[in-house]
C-alpha positions in Angstrom: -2.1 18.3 38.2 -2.5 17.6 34.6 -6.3 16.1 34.4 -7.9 18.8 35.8 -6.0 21.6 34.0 -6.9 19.5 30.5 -10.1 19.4 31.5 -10.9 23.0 32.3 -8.9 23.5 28.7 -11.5 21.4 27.2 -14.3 22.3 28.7 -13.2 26.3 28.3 -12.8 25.3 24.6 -17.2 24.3 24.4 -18.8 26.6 26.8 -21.9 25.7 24.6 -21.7 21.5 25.3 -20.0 21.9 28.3 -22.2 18.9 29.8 -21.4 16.9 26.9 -17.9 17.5 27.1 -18.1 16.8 30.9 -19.8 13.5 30.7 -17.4 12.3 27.7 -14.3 13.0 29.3 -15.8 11.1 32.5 -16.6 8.1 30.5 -12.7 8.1 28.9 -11.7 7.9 32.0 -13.7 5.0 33.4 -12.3 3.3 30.4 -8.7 3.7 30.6 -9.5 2.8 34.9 -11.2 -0.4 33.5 -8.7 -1.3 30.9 -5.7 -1.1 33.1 -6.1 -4.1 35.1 -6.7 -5.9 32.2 -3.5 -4.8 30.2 -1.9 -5.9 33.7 -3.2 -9.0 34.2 -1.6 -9.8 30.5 2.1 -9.6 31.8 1.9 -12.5 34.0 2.8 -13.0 37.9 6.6 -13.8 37.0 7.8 -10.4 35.8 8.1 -6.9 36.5 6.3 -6.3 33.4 2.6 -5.3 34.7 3.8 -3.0 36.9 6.6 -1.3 34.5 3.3 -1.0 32.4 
């Protein structure tokens, strides 16, 4: 429920670069998607720890 409402804010907020705006918050999002495995992977197989994270 929150993404799409702070998208809408954000894109509400730039009616002018709405694409822009669009296509950046896309490409955060891939990010964070691609950097959570990652930060994951760190905690080793012998805790909780990746999946507190």
């Amino acid at each position: 429920m929150i993404l799409p409402t702070t998208t809408a804010l954000s894109l509400h907020r730039a009616p002018h670069a709405a694409g822009s705006a669009s296509a950046l918050l896309g490409t955060t999002q891939f990010l964070m998607g691609a950097l959570a495995p990652a930060l994951a992977g760190l905690g080793g197989q012998s805790t909780a720890l990746p999946m507190a994270m």
